[in-house]
C-alpha positions as CSV (number, residue, x, y, z in Angstrom):
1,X,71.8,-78.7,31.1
2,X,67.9,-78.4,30.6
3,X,65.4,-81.3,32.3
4,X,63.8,-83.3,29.1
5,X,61.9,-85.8,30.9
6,X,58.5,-84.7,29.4
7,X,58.6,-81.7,30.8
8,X,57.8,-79.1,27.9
9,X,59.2,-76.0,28.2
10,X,57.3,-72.7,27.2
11,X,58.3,-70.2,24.7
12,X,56.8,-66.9,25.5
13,X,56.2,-65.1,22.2
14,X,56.2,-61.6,22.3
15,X,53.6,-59.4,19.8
16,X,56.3,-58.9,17.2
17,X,56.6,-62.1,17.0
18,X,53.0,-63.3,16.4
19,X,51.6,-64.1,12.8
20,X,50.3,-61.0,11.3
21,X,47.3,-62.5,8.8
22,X,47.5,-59.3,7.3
23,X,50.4,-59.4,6.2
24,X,50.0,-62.8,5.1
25,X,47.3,-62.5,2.6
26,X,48.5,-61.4,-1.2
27,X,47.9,-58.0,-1.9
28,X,46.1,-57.9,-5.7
29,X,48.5,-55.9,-8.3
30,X,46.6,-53.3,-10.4
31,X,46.0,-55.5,-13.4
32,X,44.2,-58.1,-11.1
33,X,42.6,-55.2,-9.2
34,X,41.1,-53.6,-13.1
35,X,40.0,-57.3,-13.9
36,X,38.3,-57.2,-10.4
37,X,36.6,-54.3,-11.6
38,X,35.7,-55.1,-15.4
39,X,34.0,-58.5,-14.1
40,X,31.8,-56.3,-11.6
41,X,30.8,-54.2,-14.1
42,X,30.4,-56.7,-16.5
43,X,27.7,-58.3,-14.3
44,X,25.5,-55.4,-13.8
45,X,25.9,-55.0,-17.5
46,X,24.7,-58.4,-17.8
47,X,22.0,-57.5,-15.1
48,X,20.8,-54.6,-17.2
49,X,20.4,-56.2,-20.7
50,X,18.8,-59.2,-19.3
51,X,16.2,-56.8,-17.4
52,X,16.2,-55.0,-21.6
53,X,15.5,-58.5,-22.9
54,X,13.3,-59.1,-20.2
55,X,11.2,-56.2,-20.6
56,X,11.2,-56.9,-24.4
57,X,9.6,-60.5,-24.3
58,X,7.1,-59.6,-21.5
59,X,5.5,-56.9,-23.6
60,X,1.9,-57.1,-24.0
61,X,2.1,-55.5,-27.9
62,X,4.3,-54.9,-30.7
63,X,4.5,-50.9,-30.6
64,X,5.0,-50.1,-34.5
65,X,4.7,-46.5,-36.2
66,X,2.2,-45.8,-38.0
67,X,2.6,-44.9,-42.1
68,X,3.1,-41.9,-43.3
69,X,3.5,-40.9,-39.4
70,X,4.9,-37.2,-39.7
71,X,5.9,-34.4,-37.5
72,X,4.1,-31.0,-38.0
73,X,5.5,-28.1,-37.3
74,X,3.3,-24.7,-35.5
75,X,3.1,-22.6,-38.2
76,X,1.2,-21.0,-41.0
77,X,-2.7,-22.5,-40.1
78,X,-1.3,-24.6,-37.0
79,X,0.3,-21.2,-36.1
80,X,-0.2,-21.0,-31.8
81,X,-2.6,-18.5,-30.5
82,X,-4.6,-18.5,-27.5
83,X,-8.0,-18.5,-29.1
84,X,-9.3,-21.5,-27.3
85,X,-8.5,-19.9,-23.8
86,X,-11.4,-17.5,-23.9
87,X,-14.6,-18.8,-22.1
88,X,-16.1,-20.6,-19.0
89,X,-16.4,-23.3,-17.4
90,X,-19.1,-26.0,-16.1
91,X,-18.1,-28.2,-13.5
92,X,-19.5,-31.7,-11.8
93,X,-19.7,-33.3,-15.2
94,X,-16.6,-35.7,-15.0
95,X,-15.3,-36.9,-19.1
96,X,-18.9,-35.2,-20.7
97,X,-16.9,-36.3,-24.0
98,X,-19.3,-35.5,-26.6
99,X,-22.3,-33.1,-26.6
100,X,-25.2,-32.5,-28.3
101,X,-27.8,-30.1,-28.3
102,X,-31.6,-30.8,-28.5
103,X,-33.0,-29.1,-31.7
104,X,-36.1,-27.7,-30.1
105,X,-35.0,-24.4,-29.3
106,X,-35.2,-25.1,-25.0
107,X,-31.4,-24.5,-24.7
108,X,-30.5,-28.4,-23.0
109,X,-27.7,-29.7,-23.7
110,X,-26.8,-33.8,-23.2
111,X,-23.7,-35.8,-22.7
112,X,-22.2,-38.9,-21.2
113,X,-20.1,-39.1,-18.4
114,X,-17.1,-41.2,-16.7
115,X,-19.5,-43.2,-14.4
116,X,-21.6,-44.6,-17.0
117,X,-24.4,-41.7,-17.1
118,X,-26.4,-39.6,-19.9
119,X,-27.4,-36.3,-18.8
120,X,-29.2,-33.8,-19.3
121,X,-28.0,-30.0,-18.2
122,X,-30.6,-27.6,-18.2
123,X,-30.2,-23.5,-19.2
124,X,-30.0,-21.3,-16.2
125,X,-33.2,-20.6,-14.7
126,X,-32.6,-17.0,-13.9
127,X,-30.5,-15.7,-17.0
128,X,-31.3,-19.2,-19.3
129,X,-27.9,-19.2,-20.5
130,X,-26.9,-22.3,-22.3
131,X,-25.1,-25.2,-20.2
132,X,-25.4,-23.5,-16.8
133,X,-28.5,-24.8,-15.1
134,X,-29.5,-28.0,-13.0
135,X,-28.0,-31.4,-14.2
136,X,-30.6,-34.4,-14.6
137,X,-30.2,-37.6,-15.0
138,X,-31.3,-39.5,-18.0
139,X,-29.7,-43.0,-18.0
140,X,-28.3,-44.2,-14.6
141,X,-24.2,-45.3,-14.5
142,X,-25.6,-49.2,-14.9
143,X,-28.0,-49.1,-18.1
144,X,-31.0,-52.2,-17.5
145,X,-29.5,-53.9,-20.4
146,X,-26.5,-54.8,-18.3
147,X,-24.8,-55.2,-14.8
148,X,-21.6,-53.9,-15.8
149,X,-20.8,-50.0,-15.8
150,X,-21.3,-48.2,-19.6
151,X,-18.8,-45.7,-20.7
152,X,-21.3,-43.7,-23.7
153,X,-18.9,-41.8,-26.0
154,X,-20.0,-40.4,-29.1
155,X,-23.5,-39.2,-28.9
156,X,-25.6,-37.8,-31.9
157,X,-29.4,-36.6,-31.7
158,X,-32.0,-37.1,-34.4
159,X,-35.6,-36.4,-33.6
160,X,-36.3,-37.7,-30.0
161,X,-33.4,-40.6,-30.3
162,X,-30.3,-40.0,-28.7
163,X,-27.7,-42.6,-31.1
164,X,-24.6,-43.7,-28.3
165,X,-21.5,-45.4,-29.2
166,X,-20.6,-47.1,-25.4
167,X,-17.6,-48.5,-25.1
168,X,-18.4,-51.2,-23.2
169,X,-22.2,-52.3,-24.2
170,X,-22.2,-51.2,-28.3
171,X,-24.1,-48.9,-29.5
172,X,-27.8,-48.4,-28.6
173,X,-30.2,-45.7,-28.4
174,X,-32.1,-43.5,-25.7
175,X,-35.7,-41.7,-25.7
176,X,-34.4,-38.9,-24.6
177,X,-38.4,-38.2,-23.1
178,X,-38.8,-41.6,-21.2
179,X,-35.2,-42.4,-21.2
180,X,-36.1,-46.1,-22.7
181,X,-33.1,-47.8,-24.2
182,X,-33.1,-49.5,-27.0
183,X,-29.9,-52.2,-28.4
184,X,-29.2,-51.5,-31.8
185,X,-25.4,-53.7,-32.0
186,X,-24.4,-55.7,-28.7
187,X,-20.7,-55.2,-28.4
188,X,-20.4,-59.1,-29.7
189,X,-18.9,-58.9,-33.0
190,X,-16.6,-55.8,-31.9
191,X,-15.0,-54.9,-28.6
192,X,-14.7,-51.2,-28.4
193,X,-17.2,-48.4,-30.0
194,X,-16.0,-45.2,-30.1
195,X,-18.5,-42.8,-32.3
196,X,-20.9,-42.8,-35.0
197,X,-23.1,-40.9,-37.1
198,X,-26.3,-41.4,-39.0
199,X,-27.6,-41.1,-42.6
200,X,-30.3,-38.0,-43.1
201,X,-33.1,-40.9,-43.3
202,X,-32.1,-42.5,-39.8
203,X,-31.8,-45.6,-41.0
204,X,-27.8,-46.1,-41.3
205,X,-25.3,-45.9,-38.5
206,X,-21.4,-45.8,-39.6
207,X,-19.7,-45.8,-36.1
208,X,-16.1,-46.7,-35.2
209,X,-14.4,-49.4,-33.5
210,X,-10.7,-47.8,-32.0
211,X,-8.9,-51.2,-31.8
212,X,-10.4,-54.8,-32.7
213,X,-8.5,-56.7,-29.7
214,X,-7.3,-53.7,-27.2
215,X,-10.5,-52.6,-24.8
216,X,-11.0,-48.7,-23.5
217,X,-9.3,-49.7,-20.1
218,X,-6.2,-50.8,-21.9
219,X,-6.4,-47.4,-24.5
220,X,-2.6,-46.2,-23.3
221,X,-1.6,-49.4,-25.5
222,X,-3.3,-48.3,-28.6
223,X,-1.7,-44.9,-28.4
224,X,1.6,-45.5,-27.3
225,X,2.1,-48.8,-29.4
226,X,1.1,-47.3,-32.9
227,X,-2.1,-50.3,-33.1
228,X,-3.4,-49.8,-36.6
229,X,-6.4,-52.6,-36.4
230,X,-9.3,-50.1,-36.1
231,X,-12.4,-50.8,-38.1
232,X,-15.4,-48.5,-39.7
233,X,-18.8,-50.5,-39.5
234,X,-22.1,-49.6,-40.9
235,X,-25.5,-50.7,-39.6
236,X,-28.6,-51.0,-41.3
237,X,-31.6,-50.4,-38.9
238,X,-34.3,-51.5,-41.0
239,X,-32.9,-55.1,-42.0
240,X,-30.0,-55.3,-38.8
241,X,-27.0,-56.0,-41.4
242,X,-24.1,-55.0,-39.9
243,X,-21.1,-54.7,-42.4
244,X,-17.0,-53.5,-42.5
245,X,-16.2,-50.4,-44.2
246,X,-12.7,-49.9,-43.4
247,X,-10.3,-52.0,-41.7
248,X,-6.5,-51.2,-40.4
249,X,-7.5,-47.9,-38.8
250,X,-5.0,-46.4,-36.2
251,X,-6.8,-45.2,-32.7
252,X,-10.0,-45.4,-35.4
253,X,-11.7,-42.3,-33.0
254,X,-14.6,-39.6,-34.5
255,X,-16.2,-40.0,-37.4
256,X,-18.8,-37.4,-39.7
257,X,-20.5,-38.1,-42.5
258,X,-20.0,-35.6,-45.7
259,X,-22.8,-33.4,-46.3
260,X,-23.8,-35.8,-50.1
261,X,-23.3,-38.7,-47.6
262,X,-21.1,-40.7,-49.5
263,X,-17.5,-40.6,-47.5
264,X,-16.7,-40.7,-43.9
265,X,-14.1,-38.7,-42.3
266,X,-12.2,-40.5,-39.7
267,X,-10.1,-39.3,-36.5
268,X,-6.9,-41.4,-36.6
269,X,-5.6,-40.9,-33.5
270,X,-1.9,-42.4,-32.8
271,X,-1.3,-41.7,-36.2
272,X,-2.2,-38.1,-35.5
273,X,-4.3,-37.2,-38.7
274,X,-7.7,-38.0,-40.8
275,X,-8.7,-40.1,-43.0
276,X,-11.7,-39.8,-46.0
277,X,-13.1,-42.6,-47.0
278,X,-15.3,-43.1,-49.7
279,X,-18.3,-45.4,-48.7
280,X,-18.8,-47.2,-52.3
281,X,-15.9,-48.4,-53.1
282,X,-14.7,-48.1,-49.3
283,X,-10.9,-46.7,-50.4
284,X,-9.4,-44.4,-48.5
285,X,-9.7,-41.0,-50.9
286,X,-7.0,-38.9,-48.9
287,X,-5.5,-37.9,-45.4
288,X,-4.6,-34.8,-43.6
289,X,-2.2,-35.1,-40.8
290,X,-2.2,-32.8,-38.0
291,X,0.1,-32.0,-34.9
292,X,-2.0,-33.1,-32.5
293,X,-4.1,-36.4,-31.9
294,X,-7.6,-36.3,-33.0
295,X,-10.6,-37.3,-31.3
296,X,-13.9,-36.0,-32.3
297,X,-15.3,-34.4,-35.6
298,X,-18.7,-32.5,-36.3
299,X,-19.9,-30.1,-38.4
300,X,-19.9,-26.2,-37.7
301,X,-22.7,-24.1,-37.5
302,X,-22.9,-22.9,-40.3
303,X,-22.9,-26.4,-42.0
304,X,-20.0,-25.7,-44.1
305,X,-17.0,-26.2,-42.0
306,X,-15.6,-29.6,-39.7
307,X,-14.9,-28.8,-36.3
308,X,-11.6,-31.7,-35.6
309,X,-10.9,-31.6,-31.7
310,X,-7.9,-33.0,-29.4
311,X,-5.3,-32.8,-27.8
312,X,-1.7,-33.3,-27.1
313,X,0.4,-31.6,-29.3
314,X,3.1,-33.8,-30.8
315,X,6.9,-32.1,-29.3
316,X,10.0,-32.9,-31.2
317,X,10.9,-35.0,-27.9
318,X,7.9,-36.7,-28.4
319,X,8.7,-37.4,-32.0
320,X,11.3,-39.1,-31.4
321,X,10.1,-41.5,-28.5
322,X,7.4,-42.6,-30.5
323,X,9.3,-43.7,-33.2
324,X,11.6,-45.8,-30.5
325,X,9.8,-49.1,-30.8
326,X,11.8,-50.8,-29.2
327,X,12.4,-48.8,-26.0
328,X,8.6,-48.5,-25.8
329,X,8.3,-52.3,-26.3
330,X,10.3,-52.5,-23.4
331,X,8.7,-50.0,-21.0
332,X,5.3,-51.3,-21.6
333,X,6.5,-55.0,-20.9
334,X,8.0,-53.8,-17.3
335,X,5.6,-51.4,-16.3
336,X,2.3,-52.6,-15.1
337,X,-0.8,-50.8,-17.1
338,X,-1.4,-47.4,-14.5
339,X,2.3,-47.0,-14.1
340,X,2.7,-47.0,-17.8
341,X,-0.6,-44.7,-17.9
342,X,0.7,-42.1,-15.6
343,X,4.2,-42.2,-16.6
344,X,2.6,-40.8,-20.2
345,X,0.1,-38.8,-19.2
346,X,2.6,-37.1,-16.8
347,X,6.4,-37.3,-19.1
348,X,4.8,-37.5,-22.6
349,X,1.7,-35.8,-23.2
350,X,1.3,-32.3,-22.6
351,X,-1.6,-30.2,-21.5
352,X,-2.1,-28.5,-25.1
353,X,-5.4,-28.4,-26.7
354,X,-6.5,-27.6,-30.3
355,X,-9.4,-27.8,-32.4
356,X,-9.0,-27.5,-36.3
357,X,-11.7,-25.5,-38.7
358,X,-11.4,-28.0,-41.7
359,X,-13.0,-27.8,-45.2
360,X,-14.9,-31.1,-45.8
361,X,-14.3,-31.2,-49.3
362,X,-10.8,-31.0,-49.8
363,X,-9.5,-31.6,-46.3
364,X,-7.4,-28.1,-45.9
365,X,-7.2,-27.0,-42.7
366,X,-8.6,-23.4,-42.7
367,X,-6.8,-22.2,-38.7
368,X,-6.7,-23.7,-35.9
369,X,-8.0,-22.5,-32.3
370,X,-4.8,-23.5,-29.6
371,X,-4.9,-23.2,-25.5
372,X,-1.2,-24.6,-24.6
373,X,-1.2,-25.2,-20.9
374,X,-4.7,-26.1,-20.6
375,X,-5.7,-22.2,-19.3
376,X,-9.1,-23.3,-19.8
377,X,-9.7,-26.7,-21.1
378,X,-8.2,-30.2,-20.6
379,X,-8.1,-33.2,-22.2
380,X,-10.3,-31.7,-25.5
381,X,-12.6,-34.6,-27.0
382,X,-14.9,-32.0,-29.1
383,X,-16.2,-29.2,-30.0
384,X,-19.9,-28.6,-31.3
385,X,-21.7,-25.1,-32.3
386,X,-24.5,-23.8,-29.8
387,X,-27.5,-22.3,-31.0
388,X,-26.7,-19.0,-29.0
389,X,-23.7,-18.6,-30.9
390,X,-21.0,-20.3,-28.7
391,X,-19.0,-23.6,-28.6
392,X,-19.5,-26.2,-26.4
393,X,-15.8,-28.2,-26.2
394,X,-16.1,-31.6,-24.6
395,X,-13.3,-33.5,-22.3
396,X,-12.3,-37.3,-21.9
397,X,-11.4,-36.9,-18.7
398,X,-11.5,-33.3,-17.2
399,X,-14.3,-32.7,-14.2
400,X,-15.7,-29.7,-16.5
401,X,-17.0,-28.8,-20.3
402,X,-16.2,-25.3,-21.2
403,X,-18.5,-22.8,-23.0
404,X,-16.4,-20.7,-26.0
405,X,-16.9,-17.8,-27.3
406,X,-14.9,-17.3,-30.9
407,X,-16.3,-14.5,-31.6
């Protein structure tokens, strides 16, 4: 008989015997397993619509399309060619967007430039060609009406004046002998200029104003957001009135006078076309849209025809994404600004440059001069006739303007 008096006795438990905690826990059947599955999902599902919604509400604009927003096909006068592919270019002059020519047969040309500057470039001194000599100065980057850096965009000559639309300052004019600057409208009761031109008497200035609350360094919003609040003014230099023309422009870019003076022709640039408005009764008389987004307009040589520049030729793809509000609501409101920017520049907007030979009076588009891939130029802003025949095309942003020959 076994001792009991307190003495315990030990049971030795051998490894089949010991509790297997594996085997203990319940194993989940397939429905629970599915259900397992469908509330994982369910949560990054959840996840991903609240980072939608997210995206959505933080938006900085309301992208909307434009009316009467169209897609163009490339044919008949948009039919592509390579005609704009055939030239040279000038390099060290970083976003020369417009150009003008001085009328006094010395060959120099003058434009504006990234850093604030308006220069002057010189003919070669050994062959004088046009655009290829030494570069000089004629405004610094920080013009002495101001601290801050000027962007000068449209530019437009008469006598010894040079007329500048600046996107940061307003628009003022330059002696283009002494370089003195002179502030015609202080960038007060507008916030971004973007190009002008003058009556034959130089005494009215009808320049452009691209959006009324969106600033240059914010432009990618304009664009891609379909902002239709551009405005036309028109200045009186003799008695400084300043007055609205036309209001509700989209990307409100170049402008040109008609030859009797009494309408304006208007690049409307996220809306991809142009717009003629008569000054009197300041309606809009017609519009003429195009495939690609216009920036700049001037007159030809030969004073009959417009030249309309640009770039960016709209794609079926591209179609399509801009008439997406709502997805581009939501990228702008989770990408910061330069993300957004080079996500664009780099998935949306292709290197494809055009300028347009348009009749003034009717608005048909006569052909059109294409180089798809950028071959030679980038970022195309204008396009204005030299006296030696050529065509000098402007850039926004490219570190070069190109000399043309359409011969």
């Amino acid at each position: 008989m076994e001792n009991c008096d307190g003495i315990r006795r030990r049971i030795k438990i051998s490894p089949e015997n010991e509790p297997n905690e594996r085997a203990t826990e319940r194993k989940l059947g397939p429905a629970e397993e599915t259900k397992k599955s469908w509330n994982v999902f369910a949560m990054i599902l959840l996840s991903f619509y609240a980072l939608l919604l997210y995206g959505y509400l933080r938006s900085p604009i309301q992208p909307q399309i434009p009316d009467g927003f169209s897609y163009i096909e490339l044919e008949n006068e948009f039919e592509l060619n390579d005609k704009l592919s055939h030239g040279k270019r000038i390099y060290n002059l970083p976003g020369a967007e417009s150009i003008v020519e001085v009328d006094d047969e010395s060959g120099v040309l003058i434009t504006g430039l990234l850093d604030g500057r308006i220069v002057k470039i010189f003919p070669s001194k050994s062959t004088g060609e046009i655009g290829a000599g030494r570069v000089e100065n004629l405004t610094s980057s920080t013009i002495e009406i101001g601290g801050q850096s000027s962007r000068p965009l449209g530019l437009r000559l008469r006598s010894n004046w040079l007329y500048v639309a600046d996107a940061v300052y307003g628009v003022y004019r330059v002696d283009i002998v002494t370089g003195q600057i002179e502030m015609l409208v202080p960038a007060e009761e507008f916030l971004f200029a973007n190009d002008l031109d003058i009556t034959s008497d130089e005494n009215v200035i009808y320049f452009t104003e691209t959006a009324k609350d969106v600033p240059l360094s914010r432009i990618a919003y304009i664009y891609l957001g379909g902002i239709c609040n551009g405005r036309v003014f028109r200045y009186e230099i003799s008695s400084g009135k300043l007055e609205v023309i036309a209001t509700g422009l989209c990307a409100a870019n170049g402008i040109q006078l008609t030859e009797d003076e009494r309408s304006v022709v208007v690049a409307e640039g996220c809306a991809y076309r142009v717009a003629f408005i008569e000054l009197e009764t300041k309606e809009t008389l017609r519009t003429v849209n195009l495939p690609f987004a216009p920036d700049n307009i001037r007159m030809s040589g030969d004073g009959v025809h417009m030249w309309v520049a640009g770039s960016h030729v709209m794609t079926p793809v591209g179609f399509r994404v801009h008439s997406m509000t709502w997805l581009k609501r939501i990228v702008m409101g989770l990408l910061e600004y330069q993300t957004l920017f080079d996500l664009a520049s780099n998935l949306l907007l292709f290197e494809h440059n055009v300028v347009a030979k348009m009749d003034p009076q009717d608005g048909r588009i006569i052909e059109t001069y294409h180089d798809k891939g950028g071959k030679l130029t980038s970022d195309v802003s204008q396009m204005i006739t030299l006296s030696d025949g050529r065509c000098a095309v402007g850039s926004y942003s490219a570190d070069f303007i190109v000399l043309l020959d359409l011969q």
